[in-house]
C-alpha positions as CSV (number, residue, x, y, z in Angstrom):
1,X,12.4,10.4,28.2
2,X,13.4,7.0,29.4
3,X,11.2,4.7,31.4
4,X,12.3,1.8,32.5
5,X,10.3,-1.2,32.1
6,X,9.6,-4.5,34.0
7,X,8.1,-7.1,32.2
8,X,5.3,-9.5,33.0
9,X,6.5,-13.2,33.3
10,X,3.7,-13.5,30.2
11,X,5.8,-10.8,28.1
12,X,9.2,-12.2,28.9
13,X,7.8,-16.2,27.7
14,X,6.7,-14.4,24.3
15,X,9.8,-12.0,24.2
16,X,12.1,-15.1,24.8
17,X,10.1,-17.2,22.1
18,X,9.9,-14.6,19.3
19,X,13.7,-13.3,20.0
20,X,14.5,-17.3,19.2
21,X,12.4,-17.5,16.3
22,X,14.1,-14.4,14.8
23,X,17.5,-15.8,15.5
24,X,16.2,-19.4,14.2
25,X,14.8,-17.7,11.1
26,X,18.6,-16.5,10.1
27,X,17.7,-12.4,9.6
28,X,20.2,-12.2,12.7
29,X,23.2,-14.3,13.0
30,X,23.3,-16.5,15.9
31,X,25.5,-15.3,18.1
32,X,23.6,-12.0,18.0
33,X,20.9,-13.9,21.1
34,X,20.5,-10.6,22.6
35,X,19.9,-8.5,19.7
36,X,16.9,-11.0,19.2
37,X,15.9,-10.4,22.7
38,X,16.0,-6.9,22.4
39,X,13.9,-6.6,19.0
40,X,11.4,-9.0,20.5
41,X,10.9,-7.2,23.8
42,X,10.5,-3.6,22.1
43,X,8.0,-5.5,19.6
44,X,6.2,-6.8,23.4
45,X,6.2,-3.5,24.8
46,X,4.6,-1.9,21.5
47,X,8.1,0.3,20.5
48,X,7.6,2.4,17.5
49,X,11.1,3.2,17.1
50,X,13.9,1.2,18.3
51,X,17.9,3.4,18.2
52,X,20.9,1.2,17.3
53,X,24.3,1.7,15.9
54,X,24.0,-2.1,15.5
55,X,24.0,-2.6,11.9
56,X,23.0,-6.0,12.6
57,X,19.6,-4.6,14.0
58,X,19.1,-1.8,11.4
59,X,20.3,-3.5,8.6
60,X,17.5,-6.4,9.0
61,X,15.0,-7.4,6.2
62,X,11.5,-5.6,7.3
63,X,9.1,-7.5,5.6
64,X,10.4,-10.8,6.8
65,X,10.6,-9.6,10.2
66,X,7.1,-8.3,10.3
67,X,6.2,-11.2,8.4
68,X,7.5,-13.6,11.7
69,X,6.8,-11.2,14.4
70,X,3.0,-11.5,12.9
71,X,3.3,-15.5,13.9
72,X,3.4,-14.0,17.5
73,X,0.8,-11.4,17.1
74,X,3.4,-8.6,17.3
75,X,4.8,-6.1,15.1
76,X,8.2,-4.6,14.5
77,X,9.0,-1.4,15.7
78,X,11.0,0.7,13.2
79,X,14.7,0.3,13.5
80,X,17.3,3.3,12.6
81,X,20.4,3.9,13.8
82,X,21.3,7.3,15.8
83,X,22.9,9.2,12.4
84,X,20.1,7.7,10.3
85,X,18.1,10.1,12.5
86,X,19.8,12.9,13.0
87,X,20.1,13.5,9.1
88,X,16.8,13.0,8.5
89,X,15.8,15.3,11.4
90,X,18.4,17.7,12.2
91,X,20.7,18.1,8.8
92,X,18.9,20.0,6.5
């Protein structure tokens, strides 16, 4: 199920700083500004499991992400892409 979500002005400041730091820190390429966003708000908002066909996004370096997420108190959610999880789940 799918519920959208409005954030607090407090949650949009730290989405909008983290998202920049990720970009900054060079695991996405910098045109990729929304991706950033994106990752940061689902790290806000507590996301387990974040669904992209954006390789950019499910292709990143984990430990350094968790590792600059931390600087903001927040942790990454996991990131697969929609095939990723329909093999694992659904192929057997």
């Amino acid at each position: 199920m799918l519920q959208p979500v409005v954030l607090r002005s407090d949650q949009t400041d730290l989405a909008q700083r983290a998202g920049e730091a990720v970009r900054r820190s060079g695991l996405l390429p910098a045109p990729e500004r929304n991706d950033a966003i994106i990752l940061a708000e689902a790290a806000v908002l507590h996301c387990l499991l974040l669904v992209s066909q954006d390789s950019h996004l499910y292709g990143l370096d984990r430990a350094n992400l968790k590792k600059l997420l931390s600087r903001f108190d927040l942790a990454p959610p996991l990131i697969a892409s929609p095939r990723e999880i329909v093999k694992k789940f659904y192929m057997k």
